[in-house]
VOBA-1610 file (N, C-alpha, C; in pm, whole numbers, padded with zeros to 5 digits, always signed):
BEGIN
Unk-00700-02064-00697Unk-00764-02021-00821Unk-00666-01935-00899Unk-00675-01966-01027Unk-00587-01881-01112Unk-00637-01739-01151Unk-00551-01628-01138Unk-00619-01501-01189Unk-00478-01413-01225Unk-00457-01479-01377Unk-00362-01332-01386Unk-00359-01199-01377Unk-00238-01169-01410Unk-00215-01017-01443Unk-00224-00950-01574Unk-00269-00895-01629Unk-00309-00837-01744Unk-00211-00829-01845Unk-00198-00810-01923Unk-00111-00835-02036Unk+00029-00732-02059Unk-00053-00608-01956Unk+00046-00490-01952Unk+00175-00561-01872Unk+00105-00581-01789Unk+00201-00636-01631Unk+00227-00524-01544Unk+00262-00614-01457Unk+00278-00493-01321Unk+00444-00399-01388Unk+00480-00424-01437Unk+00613-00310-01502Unk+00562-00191-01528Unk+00478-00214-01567Unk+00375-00048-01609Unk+00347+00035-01500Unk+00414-00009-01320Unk+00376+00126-01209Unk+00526+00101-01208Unk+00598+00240-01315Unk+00697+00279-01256Unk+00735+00378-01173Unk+00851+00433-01113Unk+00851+00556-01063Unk+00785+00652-01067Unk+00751+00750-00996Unk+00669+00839-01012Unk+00775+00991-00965Unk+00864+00966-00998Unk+00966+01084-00955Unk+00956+01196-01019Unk+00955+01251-01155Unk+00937+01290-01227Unk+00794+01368-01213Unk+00702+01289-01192Unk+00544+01311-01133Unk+00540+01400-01023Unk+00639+01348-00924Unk+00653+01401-00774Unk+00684+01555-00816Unk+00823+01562-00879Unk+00865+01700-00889Unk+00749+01775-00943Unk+00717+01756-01060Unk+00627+01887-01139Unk+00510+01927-01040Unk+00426+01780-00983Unk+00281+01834-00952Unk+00295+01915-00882Unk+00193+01992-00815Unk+00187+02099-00700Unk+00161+02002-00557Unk+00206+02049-00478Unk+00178+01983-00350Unk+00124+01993-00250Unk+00046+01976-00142Unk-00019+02006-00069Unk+00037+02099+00019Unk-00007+02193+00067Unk+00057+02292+00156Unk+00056+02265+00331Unk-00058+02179+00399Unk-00078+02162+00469Unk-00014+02046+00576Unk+00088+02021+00452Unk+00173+01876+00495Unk+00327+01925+00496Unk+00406+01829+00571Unk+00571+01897+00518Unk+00626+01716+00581Unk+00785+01752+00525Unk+00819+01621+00526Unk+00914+01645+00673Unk+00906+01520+00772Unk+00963+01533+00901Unk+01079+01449+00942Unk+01069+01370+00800Unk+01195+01275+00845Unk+01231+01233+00683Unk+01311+01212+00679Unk+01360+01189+00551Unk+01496+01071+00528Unk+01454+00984+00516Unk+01574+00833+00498Unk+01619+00788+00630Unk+01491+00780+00743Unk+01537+00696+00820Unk+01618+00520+00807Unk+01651+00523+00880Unk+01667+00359+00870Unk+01628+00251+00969Unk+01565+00135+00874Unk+01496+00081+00916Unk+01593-00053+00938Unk+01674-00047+00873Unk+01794-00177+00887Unk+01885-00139+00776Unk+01970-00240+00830Unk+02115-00197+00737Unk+02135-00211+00586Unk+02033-00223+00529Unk+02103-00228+00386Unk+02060-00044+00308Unk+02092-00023+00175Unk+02073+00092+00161Unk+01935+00152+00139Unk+01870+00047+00109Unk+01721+00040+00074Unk+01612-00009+00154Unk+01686-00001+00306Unk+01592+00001+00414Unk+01581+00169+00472Unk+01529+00208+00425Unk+01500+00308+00455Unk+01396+00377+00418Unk+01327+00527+00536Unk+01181+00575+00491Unk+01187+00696+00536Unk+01045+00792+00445Unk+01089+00882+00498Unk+00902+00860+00574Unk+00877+00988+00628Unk+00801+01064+00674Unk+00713+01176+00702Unk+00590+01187+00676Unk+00529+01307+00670Unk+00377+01357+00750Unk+00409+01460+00835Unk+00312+01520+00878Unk+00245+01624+00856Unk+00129+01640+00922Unk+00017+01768+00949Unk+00128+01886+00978Unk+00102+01994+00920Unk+00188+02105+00887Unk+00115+02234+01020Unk-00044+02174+00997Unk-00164+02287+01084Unk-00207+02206+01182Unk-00297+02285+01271Unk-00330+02243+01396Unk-00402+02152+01377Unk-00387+02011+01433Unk-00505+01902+01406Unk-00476+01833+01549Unk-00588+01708+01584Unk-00570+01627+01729Unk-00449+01568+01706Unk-00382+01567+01794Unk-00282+01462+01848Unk-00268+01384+01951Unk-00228+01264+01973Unk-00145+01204+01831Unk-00228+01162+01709Unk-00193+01146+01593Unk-00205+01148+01476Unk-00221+01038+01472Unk-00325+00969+01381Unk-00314+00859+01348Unk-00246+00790+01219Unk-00172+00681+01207Unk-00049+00696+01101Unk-00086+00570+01018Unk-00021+00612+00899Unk-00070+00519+00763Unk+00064+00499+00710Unk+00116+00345+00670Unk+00225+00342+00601Unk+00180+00277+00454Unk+00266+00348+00352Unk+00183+00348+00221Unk+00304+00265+00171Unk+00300+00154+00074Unk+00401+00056-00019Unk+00373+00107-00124Unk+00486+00192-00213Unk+00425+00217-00351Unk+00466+00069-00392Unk+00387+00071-00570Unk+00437-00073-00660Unk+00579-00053-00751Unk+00586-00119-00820Unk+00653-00152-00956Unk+00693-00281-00953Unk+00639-00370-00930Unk+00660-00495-01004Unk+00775-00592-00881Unk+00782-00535-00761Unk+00879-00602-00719Unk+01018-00538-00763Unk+01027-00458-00860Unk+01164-00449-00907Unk+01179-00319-00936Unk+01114-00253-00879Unk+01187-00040-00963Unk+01043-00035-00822Unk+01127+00139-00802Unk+01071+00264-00714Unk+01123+00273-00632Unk+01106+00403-00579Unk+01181+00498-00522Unk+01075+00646-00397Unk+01109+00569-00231Unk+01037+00667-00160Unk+00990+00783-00229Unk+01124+00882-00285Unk+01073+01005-00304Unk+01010+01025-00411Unk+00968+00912-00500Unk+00852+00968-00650Unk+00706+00971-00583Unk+00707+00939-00401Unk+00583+00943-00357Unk+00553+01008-00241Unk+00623+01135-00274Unk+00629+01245-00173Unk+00458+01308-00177Unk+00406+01273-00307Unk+00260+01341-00334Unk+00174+01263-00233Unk+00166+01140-00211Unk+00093+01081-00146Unk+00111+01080-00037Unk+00227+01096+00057Unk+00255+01168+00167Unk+00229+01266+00220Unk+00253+01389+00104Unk+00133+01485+00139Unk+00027+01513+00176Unk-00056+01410+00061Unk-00184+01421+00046Unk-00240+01357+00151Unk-00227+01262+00233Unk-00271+01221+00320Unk-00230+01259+00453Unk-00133+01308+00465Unk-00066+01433+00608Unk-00117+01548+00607Unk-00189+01542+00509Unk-00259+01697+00516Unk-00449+01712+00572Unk-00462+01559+00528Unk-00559+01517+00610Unk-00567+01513+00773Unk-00453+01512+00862Unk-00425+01452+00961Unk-00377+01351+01010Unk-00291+01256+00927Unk-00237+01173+00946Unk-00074+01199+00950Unk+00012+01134+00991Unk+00129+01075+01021Unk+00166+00945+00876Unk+00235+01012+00826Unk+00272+00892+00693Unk+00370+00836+00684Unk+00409+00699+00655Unk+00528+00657+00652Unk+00531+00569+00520Unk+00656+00630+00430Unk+00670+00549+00315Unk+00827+00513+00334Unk+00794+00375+00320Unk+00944+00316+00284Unk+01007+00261+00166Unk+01137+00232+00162Unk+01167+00167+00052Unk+01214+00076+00098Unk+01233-00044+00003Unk+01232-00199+00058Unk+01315-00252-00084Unk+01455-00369-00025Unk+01478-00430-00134Unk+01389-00462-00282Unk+01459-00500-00364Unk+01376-00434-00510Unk+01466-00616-00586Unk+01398-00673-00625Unk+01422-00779-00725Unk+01529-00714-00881Unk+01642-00783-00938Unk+01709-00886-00895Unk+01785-00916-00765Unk+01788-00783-00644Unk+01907-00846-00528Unk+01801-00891-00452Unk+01654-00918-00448Unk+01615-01044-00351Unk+01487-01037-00453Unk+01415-01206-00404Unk+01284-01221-00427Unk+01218-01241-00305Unk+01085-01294-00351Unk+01002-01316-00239Unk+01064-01445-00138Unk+01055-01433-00028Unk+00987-01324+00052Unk+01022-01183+00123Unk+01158-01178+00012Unk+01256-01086+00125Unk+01165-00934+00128Unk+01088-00885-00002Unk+01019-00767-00010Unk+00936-00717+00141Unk+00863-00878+00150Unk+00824-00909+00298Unk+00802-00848+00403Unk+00969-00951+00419Unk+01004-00896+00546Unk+01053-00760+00561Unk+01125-00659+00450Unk+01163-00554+00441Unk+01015-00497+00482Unk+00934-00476+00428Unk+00825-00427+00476Unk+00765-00440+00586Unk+00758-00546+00635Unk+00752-00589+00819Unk+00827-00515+00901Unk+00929-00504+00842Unk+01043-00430+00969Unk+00994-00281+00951Unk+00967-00222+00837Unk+00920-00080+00820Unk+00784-00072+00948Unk+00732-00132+00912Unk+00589-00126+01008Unk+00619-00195+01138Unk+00724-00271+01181Unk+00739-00231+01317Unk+00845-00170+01392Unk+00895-00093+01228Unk+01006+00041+01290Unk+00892+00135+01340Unk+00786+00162+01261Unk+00683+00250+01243Unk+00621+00215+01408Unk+00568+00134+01446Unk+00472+00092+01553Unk+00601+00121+01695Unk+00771+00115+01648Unk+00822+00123+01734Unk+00879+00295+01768Unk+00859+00351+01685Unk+00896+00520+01717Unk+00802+00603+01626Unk+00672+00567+01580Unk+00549+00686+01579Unk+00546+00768+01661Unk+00542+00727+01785Unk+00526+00809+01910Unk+00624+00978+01927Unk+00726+00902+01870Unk+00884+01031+01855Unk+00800+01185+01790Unk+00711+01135+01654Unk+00683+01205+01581Unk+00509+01211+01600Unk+00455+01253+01720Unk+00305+01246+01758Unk+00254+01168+01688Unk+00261+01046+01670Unk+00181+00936+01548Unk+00136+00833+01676Unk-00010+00780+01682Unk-00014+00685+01740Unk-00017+00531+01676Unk+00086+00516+01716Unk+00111+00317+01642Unk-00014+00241+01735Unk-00099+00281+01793Unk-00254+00174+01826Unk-00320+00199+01713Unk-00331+00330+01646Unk-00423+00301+01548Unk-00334+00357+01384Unk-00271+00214+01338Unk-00243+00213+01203Unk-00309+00202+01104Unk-00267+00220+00973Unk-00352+00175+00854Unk-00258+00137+00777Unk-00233+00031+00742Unk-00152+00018+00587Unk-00152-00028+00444Unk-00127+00052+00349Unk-00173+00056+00218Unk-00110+00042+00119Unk-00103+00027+00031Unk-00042+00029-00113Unk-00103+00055-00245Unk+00020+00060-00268Unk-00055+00027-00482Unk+00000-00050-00554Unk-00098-00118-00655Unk-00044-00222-00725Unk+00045-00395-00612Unk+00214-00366-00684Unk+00239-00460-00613Unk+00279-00429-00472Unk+00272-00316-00423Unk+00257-00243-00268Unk+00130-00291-00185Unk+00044-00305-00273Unk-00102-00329-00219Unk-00078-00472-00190Unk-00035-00557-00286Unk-00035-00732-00226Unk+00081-00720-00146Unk+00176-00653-00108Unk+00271-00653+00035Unk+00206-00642+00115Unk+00086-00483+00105Unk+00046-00469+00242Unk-00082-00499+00270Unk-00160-00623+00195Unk-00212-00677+00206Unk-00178-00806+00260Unk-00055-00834+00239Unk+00011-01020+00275Unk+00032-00960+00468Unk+00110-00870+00506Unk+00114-00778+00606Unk-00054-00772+00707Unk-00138-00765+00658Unk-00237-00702+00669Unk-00311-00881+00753Unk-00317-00949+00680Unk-00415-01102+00658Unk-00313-01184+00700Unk-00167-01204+00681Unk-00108-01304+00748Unk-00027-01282+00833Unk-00034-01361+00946Unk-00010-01351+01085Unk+00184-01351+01060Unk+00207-01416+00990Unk+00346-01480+00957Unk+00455-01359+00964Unk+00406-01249+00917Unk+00499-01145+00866Unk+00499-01040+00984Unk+00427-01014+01090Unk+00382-00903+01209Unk+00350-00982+01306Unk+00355-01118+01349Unk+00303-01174+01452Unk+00209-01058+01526Unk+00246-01114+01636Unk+00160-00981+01762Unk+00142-00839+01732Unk+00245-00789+01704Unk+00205-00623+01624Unk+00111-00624+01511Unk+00031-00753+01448Unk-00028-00689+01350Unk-00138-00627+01459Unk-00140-00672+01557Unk-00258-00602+01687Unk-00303-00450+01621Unk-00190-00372+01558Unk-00162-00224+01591Unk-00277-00193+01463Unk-00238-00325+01373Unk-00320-00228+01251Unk-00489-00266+01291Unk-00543-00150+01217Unk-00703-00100+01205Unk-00742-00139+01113Unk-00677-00124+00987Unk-00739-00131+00885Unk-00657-00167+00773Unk-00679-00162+00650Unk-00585-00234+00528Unk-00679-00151+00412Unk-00595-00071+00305Unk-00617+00022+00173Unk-00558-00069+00083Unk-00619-00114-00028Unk-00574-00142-00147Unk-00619-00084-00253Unk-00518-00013-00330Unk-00534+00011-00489Unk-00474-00070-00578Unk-00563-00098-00679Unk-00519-00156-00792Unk-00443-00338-00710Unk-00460-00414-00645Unk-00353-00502-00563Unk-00376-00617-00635Unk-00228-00718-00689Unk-00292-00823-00749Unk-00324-00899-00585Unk-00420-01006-00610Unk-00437-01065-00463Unk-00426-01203-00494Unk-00442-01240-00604Unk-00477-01381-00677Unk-00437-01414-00775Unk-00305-01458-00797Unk-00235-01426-00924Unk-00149-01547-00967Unk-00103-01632-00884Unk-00091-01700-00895Unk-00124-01842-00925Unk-00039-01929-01005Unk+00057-01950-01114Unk+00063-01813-01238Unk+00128-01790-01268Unk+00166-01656-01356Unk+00277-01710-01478Unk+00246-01637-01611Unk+00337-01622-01692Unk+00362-01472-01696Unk+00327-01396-01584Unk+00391-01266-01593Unk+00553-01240-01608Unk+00655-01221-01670Unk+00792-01202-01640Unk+00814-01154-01499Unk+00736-01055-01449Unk+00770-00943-01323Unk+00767-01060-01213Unk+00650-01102-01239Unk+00587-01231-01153Unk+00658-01362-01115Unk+00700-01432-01237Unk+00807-01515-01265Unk+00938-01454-01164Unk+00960-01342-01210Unk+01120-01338-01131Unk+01096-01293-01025Unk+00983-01262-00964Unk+00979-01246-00802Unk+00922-01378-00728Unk+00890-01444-00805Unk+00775-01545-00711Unk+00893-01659-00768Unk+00933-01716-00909Unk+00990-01818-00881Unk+00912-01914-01023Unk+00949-01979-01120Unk+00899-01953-01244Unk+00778-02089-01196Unk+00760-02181-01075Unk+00700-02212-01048Unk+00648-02235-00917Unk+00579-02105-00887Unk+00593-02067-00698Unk+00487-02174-00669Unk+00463-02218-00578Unk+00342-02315-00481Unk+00260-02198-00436Unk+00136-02162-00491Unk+00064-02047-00444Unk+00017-02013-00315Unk+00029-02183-00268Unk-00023-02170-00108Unk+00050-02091+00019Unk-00008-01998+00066Unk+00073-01923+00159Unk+00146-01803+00060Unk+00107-01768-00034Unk+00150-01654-00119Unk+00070-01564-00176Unk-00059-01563-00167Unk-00199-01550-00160Unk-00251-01463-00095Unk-00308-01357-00052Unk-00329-01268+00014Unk-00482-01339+00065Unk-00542-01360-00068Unk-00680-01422-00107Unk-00721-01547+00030Unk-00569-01638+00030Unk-00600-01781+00121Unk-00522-01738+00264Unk-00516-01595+00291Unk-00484-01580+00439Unk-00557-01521+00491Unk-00680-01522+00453Unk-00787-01414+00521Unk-00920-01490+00651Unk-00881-01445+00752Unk-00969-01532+00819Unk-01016-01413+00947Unk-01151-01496+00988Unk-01243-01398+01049Unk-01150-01307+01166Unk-01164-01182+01202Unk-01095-01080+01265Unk-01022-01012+01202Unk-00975-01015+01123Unk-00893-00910+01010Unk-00899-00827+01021Unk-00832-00742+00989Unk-00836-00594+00957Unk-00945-00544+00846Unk-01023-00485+00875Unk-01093-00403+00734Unk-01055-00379+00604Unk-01134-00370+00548Unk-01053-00326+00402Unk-01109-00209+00354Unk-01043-00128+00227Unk-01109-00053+00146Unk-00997-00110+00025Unk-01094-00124-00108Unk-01025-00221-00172Unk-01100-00125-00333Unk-00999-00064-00346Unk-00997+00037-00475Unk-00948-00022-00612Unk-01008+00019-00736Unk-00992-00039-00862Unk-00987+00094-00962Unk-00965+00093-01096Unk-01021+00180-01202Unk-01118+00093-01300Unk-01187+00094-01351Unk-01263+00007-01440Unk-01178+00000-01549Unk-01094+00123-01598Unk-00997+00057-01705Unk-00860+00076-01676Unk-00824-00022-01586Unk-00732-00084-01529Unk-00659-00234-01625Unk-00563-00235-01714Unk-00539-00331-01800Unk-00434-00395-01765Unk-00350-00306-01616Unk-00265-00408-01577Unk-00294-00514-01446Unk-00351-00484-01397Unk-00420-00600-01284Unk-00546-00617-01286Unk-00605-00703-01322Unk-00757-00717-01332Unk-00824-00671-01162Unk-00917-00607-01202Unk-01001-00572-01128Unk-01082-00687-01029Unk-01057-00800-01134Unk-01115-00876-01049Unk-01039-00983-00923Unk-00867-00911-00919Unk-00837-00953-00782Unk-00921-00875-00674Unk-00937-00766-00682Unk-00993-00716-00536Unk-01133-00812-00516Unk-01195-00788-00654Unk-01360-00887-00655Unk-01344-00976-00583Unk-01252-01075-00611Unk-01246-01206-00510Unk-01214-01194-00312Unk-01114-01091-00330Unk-01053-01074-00177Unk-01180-00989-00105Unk-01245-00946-00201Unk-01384-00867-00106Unk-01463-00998-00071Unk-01508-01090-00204Unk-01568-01167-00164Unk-01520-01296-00005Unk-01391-01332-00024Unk-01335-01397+00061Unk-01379-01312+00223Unk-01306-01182+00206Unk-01335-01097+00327Unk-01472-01090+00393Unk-01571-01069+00303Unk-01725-01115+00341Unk-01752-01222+00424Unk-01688-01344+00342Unk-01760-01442+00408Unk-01675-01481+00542Unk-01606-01422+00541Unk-01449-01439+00690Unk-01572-01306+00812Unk-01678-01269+00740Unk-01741-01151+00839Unk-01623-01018+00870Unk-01540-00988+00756Unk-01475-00897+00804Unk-01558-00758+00668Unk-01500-00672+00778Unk-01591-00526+00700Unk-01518-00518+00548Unk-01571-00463+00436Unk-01531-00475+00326Unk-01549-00341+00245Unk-01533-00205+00233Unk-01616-00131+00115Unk-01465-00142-00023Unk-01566-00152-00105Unk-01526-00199-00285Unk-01540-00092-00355Unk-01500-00022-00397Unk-01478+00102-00492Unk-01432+00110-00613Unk-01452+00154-00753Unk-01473+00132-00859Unk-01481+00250-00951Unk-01365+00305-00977Unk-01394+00442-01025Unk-01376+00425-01184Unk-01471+00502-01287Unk-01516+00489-01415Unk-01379+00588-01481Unk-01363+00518-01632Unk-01255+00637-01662Unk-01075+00627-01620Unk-01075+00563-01472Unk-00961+00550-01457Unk-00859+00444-01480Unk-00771+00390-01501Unk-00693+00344-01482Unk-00581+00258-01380Unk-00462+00214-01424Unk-00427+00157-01323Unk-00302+00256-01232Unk-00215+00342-01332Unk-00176+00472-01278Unk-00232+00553-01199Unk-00337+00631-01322Unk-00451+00716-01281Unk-00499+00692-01134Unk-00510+00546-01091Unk-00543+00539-00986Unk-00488+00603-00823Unk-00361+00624-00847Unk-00268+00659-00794Unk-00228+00805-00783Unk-00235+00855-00933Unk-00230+01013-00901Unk-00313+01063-00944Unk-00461+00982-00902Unk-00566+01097-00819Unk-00554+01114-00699Unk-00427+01075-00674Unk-00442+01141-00482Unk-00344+01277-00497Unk-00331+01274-00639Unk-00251+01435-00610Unk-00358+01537-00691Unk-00327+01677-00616Unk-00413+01774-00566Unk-00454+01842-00746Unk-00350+01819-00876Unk-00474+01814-01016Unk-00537+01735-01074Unk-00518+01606-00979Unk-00612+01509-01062Unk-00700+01486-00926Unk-00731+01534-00887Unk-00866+01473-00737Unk-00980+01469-00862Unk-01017+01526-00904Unk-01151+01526-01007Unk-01140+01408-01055Unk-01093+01333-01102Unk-01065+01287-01178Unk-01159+01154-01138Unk-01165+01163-01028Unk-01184+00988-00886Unk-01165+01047-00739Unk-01254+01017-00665Unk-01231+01065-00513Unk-01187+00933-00424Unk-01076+00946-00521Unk-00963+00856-00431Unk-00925+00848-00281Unk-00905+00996-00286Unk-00840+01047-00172Unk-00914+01044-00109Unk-01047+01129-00095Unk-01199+01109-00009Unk-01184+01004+00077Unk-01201+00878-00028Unk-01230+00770+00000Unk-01137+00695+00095Unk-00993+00707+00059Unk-00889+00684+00118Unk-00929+00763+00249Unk-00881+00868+00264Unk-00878+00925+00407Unk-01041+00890+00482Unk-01156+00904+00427Unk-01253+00902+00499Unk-01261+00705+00577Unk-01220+00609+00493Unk-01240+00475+00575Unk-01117+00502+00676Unk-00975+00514+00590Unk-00899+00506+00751Unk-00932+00630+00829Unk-00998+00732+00885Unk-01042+00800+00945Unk-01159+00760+01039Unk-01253+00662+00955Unk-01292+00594+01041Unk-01220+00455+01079Unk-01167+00419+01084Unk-01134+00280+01116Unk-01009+00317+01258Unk-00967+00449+01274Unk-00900+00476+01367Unk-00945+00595+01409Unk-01100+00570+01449Unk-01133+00663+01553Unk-01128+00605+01691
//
């Protein structure tokens, strides 16, 4: 099924570096690793962030994909969301992953595969338990770690580890595209089959929590609509969230500590993977 991308396009989640520096940050979190490597190129690499105060251990750990289109961002413009969710009690891992023009799909992929079973292979170093993962994104982070999440192809046997699957803003269904971003990552005429987040979903999956803004103009809202619906009928757990007012940014930094009002993003975020790795 065809479902573009909005007219903005996914170019519109750029860096958030700039963002990172000014906001205020959570106090309860600190960063524990900073540009590991996950493989040899310069942009395999992640950092890390934990619980600062006394909480259970081991920790249960969440690796977050920010977006931009396949082609721009940068670990540290998402030091906020690292925070914000290490301050909950979690163990966070954000990586960075080749970036389009030096690869397309599927290399984003596999860069991301290897993050999450660098992650599942030394959590433990840093009190994180890799049995109970969660992994999430935004935008085009969200259809990585959603493709991660639903197809077997990219995690064979380790997808065992994950619990659960967070999407904000994620295209899921987008293909055929006259998006440019889209075009030069997918291929100006990709075969949608097996590229789909939407057509890899089958009964046992991982859970979802599958987040939107209502005025969201760069990914329609109604990719998650469909991947909830698909997820339903596969009998896998589904909650759909829908916050008024926000956006497709906005969506994103309401997980930092002056915009929580704004959308209980974060709530929402930490309270499903909190349950989904009890």
């Amino acid at each position: 099924m065809v479902a573009l991308i909005g007219a903005a396009a996914l170019g519109a989640c750029s860096p958030l570096r700039v963002f990172d520096t000014l906001v205020p940050k959570d106090q309860d979190a600190r960063l524990v690793v900073r540009g590991a490597a996950y493989g040899p190129d310069p942009r395999q690499r992640l950092d890390i962030y934990a619980p600062s105060r006394a909480a259970p251990r081991p920790w249960p750990v969440i690796v977050f994909i920010y977006g931009g289109s396949w082609n721009s961002g940068f670990r540290e413009g998402y030091g906020f969301v690292g925070r914000a969710l290490a301050a909950h009690g979690f163990l966070v891992v954000i990586p960075d992953y080749r970036l389009v023009p030096q690869i397309r799909y599927p290399v984003f992929l596999e860069d991301n595969a290897a993050a999450v079973r660098w992650t599942i292979a030394h959590a433990g170093q840093y009190d994180g338990d890799p049995r109970r993962l969660v992994i999430a994104g935004h935008s085009a982070g969200a259809y990585d770690a959603a493709m991660l999440a639903y197809d077997p192809r990219w995690l064979g046997a380790e997808r065992a580890a994950l619990r659960g699957f967070v999407g904000l803003a994620g295209p899921y269904d987008f293909l055929p595209s006259n998006v440019p971003a889209a075009i030069a990552a997918f291929g100006a005429n990709p075969d949608p089959h097996g590229m789909q987040p939407l057509d890899a979903v089958s009964p046992g999956a991982p859970p979802a929590l599958l987040a939107t803004g209502d005025r969201d103009k760069t990914v329609g809202p109604y990719n998650s609509d469909r991947l909830a619906e698909r997820l339903r009928a596969a009998g896998v757990m589904v909650e759909r969230r829908t916050y008024p007012a926000v956006g497709h940014i906005g969506l994103v930094t309401a997980l930092a500590a002056p915009f929580r009002k704004r959308a209980p993003v974060l709530a929402d975020v930490v309270g499903f993977a909190g349950m989904v790795t009890r």
